[in-house]
C-alpha positions, 0 to 999 in steps of 0.5 A: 500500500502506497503512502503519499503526501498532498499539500492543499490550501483551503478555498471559500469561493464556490462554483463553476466561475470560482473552478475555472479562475482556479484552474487559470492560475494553475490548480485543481478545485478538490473537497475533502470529506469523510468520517466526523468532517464535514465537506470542506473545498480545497485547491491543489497545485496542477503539477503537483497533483498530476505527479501524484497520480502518475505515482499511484497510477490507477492504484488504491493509495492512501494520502496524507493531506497537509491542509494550509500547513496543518497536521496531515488528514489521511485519506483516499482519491474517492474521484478524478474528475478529468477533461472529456476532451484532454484526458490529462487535464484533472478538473476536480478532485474528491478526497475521502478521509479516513480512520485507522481503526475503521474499515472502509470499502475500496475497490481494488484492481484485480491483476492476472497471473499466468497462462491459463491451461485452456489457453496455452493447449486447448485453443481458449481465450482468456475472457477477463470480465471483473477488472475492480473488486470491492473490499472491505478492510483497514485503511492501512491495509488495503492492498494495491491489487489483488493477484488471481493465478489462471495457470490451472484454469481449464477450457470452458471454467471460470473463477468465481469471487468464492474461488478468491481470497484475500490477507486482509479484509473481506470481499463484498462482491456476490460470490457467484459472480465470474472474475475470469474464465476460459472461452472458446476462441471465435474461430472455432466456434465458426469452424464447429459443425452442426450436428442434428438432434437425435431423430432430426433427419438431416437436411442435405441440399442436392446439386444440379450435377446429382438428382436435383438435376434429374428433378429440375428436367423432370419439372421442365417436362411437365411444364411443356405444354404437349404439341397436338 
């Protein structure tokens, strides 16, 4: 678990107009909130904020928020609000402050090991479907992702949430619900042929070169009116 530190200054003005006189003089609208604080608005240097989140990537980190020179707040990114147009730009950050002896629930990125059995020699394709995975733990203990090995995993399996666990903390997802599985590719799907059902007669379309021919002559025959 990574432990950064975020210097922030307070902000009384409010409001898109108060954001972007903000943003022009090169710092980021953020709030604080969290148990037993209320929602206080604070702004954050540009640069120092976009350094931060390269940092920590899309990882779960725990702040230590210095807010007008005060004793630091522990907390965590809860949002990154960015620019639709220039994905770099953040235009408003959301922090959650948090207690040390109070679980909370974080998402955690779920990173896969290994080559799975079915794909390394059954022809599969590795089909990841759960990316985050809810977590309920101590601050101070949330990991920076949750590791799931495939290597084992066969054709035509999946591993379920009630397959996972974890070192700390408990995992608030349904335990049915699939994180990863074993699909069969595509191509071979496509290249499968279809078997008829036990007692369906299989349909077989004749060519003109076999006894459609002769049926295509027959039916000609019979539509010639007859010379008298």
């Amino acid at each position: 678990m990574q432990h950064v530190s975020l210097a922030a200054e307070s902000r009384t003005n409010t409001g898109k107009g108060a954001a972007r006189s903000l943003r022009r003089e090169g710092k980021v609208p953020a709030v604080i909130y969290g148990h037993a604080l209320a929602s206080r608005p604070l702004a954050v240097d540009h640069r120092a904020l976009g350094r931060l989140l390269e940092v920590i990537g899309g990882e779960a980190a725990l702040l230590e928020v210095s807010i007008d020179g005060a004793a630091p707040i522990t907390a965590l990114v809860r949002e990154v609000q960015r620019n639709p147009v220039r994905r770099t730009d953040v235009i408003h950050l959301d922090l959650y402050a948090v207690v040390e002896n109070e679980p909370i629930v974080v998402e955690i990125p779920v990173h896969i090991i290994g080559t799975a059995e079915g794909v390394r020699n059954q022809g599969g394709v590795l089909d990841h479907h759960l990316h985050r995975i809810l977590l309920k733990v101590l601050p101070r203990e949330i990991p920076e992702h949750i590791e799931i090995d495939v290597t084992d995993l066969p054709l035509g399996h999946a591993i379920h949430i009630s397959d996972i666990t974890v070192a700390k903390g408990e995992i608030m997802n349904d335990a049915s619900v699939s994180v990863v599985s074993v699909i069969m590719s595509r191509a071979e799907v496509a290249a499968t042929p279809v078997v008829p059902a036990e007692g369906e007669p299989e349909v077989i379309k004749k060519g003109k070169g076999e006894e459609g021919a002769e049926g295509e002559e027959a039916a000609k025959a019979e539509a010639k009116p007859s010379g008298k």
